[in-house]
C-alpha positions as CSV (number, residue, x, y, z in Angstrom):
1,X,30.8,11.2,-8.4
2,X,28.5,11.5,-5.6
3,X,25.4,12.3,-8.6
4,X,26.9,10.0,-10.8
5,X,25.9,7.0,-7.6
6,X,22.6,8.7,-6.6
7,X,21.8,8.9,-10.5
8,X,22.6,5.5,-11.0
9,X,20.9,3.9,-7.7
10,X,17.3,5.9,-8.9
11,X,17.5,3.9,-12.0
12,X,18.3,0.6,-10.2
13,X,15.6,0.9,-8.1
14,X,13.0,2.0,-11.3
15,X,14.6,-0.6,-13.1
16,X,13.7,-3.4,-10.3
17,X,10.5,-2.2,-9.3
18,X,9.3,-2.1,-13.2
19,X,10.8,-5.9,-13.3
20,X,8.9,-6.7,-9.9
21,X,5.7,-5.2,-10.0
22,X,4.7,-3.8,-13.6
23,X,5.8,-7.0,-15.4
24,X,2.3,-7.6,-17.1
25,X,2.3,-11.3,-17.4
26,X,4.1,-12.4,-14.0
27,X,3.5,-9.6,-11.5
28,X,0.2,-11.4,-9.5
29,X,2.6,-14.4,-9.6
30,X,5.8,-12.4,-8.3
31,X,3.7,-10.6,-6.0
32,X,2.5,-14.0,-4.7
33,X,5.4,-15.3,-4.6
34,X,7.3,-12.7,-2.3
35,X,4.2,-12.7,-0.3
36,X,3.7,-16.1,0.6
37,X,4.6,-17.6,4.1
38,X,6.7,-20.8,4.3
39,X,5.9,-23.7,6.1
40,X,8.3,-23.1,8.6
41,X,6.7,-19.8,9.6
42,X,3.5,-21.3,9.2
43,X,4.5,-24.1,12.0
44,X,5.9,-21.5,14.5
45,X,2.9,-18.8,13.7
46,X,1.0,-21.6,15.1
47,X,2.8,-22.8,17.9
48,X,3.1,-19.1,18.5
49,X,-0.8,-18.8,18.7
50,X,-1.6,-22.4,21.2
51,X,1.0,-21.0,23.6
52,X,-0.5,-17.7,23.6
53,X,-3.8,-19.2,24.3
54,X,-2.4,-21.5,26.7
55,X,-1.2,-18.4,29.1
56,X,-4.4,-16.8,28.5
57,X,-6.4,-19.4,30.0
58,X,-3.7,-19.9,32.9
59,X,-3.9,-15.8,33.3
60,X,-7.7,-16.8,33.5
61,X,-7.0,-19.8,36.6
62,X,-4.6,-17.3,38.4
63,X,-7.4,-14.6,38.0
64,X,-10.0,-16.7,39.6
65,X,-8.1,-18.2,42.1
66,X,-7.1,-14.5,43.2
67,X,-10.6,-13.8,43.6
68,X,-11.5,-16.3,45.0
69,X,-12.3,-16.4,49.2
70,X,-9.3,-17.7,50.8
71,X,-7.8,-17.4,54.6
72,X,-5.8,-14.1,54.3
73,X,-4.0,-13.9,58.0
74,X,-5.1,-11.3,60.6
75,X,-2.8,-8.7,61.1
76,X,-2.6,-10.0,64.6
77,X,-0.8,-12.7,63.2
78,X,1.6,-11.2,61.9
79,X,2.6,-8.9,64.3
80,X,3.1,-11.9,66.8
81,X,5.3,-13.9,63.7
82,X,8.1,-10.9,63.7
83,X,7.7,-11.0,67.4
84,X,8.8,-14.2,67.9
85,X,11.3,-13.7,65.1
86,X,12.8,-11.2,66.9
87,X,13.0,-13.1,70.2
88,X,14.7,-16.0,68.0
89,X,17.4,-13.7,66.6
90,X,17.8,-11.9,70.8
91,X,18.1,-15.7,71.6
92,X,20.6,-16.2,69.0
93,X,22.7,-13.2,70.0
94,X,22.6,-14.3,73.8
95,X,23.9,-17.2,72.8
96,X,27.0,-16.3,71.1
97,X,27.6,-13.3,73.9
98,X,27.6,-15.2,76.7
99,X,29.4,-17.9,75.2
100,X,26.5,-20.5,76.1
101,X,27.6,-22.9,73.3
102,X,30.1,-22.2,70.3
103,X,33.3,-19.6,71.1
104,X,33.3,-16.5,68.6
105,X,35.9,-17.9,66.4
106,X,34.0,-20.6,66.1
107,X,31.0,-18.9,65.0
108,X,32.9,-16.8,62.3
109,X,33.9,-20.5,60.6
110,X,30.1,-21.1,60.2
111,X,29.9,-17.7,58.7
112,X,28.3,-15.4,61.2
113,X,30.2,-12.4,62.9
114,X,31.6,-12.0,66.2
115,X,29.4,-9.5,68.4
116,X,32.3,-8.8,70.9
């Protein structure tokens, strides 16, 4: 059975590739045919290609603008901006510890976490 199918799909294939590509009067035509793009593909090829383009030249802006001289902050800067982050969230903790404002509970309903 199994020779009888592998036999038999051989053939089919000969048999459709003769019909597809050897036919001597229609094969540039067939050829042609099976070859040719559709409109459709045609219209999104194209829409493929402008937005390509499009992100080229923006990869092009971005690019340049990261080139470009701009103020970078000092180090200095920084350092001080965590500082006084870090004072902030003391200031915050302080607050809830020694009960300077809203009770633990309270704080829980606004979603923090009681430190006691």
């Amino acid at each position: 059975m199994k020779l009888l199918v592998n036999h038999v799909k051989s053939q089919v294939y000969e048999e459709l590739f003769n019909q597809l590509i050897l036919n001597e009067n229609k094969s540039k035509e067939n050829i042609d045919k099976l070859l040719s793009e559709s409109d459709e593909v045609k219209k999104r090829r194209n829409e493929a290609n402008a937005t390509l383009r499009a992100l080229n030249k923006a990869n092009e802006i971005i690019n340049e603008i990261r080139e470009s001289d701009y103020d970078v902050p000092e180090e200095k800067e920084e350092v001080e901006s965590i500082d006084s982050s870090r004072g902030f969230l003391a200031d915050i903790k302080k607050f809830i510890v020694d009960g300077a404002g809203a009770s633990g509970a309270e704080f829980i309903l606004w979603g923090g976490f009681d430190p006691r």
